[in-house]
Structure formats: C-alpha cells, structure tokens
ZAMITI-995138 format. One record per residue (C-alpha): residue in three letters; x, y, z. Coordinates in Angstrom, 3 decimals, m for minus. Layout:
ZAMITI-995138
REC_rodo_px_py_pz
REC_ALA_X_Y_Z
...
end
This chain:
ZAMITI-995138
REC_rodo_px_py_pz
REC_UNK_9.985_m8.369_m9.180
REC_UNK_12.736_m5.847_m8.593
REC_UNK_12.382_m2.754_m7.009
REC_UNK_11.610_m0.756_m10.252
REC_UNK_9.039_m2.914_m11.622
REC_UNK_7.523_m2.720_m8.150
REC_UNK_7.578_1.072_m7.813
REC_UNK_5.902_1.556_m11.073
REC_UNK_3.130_m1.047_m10.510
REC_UNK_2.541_0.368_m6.650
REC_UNK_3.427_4.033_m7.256
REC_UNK_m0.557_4.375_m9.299
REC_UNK_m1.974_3.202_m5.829
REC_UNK_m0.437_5.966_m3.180
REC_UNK_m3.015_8.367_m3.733
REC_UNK_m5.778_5.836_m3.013
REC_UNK_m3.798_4.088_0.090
REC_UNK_m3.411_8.026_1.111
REC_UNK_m7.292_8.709_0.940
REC_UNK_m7.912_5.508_2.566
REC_UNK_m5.876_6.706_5.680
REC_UNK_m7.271_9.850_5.302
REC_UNK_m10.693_9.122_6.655
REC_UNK_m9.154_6.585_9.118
REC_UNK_m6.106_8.136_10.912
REC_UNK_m5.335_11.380_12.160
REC_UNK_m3.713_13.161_8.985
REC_UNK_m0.189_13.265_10.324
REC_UNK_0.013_9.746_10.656
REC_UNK_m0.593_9.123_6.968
REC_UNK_2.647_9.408_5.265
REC_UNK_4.322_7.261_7.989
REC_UNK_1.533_4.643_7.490
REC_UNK_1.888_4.584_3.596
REC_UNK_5.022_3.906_4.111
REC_UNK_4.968_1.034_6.223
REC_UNK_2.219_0.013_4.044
REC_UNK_4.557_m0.360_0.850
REC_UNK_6.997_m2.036_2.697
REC_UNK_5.009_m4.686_3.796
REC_UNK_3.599_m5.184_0.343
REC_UNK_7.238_m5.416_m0.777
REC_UNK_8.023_m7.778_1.433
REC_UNK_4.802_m9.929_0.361
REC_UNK_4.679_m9.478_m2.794
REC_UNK_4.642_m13.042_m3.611
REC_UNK_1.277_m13.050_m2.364
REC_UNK_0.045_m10.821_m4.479
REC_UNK_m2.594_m12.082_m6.594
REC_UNK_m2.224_m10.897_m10.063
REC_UNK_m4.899_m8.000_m11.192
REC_UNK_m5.774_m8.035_m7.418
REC_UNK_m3.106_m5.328_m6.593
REC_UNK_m5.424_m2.690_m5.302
REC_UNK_m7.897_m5.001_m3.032
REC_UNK_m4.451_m6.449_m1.884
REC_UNK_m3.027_m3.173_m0.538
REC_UNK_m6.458_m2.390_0.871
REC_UNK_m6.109_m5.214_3.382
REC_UNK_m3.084_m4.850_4.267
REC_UNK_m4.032_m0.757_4.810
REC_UNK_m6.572_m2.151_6.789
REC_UNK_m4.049_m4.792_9.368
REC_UNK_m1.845_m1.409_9.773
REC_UNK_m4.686_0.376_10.883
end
C-alpha cells in the first residue's frame, strides 16, 4: 500500500484514535501520540488484518499508552 492509499484508509480513524487518547492521556499529549500511532501502523501494515483496521489501531493505541 502506498502512502495515499494508506492515508485515505487511516485518515476515517483519527478522530476515534483522538477520543481514545482523550480519556487516557493528558490532552496535550494527544496529537504527539496519534502521530506515533500512524506511524507505527505504517510501518506494520502488513499485519493488518483486512476489515480489522479499527480494532488494529486500537491495540496498538493501547501499547503506546
């Protein structure tokens, strides 16, 4: 997946990733955390089960945390 196809199928997700680390970190730490978030999911993307995309980032939000 390039970079485009990735930002479309991730970009639907930020607001929930940023509500998740709402309630979790302090709320100047959220941006920051997004982003190293997304860049770990772009990095394992091959794991990424297909249709799973969501539950996926949520663990991943959750090792970060």
């Amino acid at each position: 997946m390039n970079a485009d196809e990735f930002e479309s199928r991730f970009r639907q997700f930020l607001p929930k990733v940023a509500k998740y680390l709402g309630y979790r970190v302090p709320s100047g730490d959220v941006e920051e955390l997004a982003s190293e978030i997304f860049l770990i999911a772009w990095k394992k993307q091959a794991s990424c089960p297909d249709g799973l995309e969501l539950p996926w980032i949520y663990k991943i939000s959750g090792f970060v945390v």
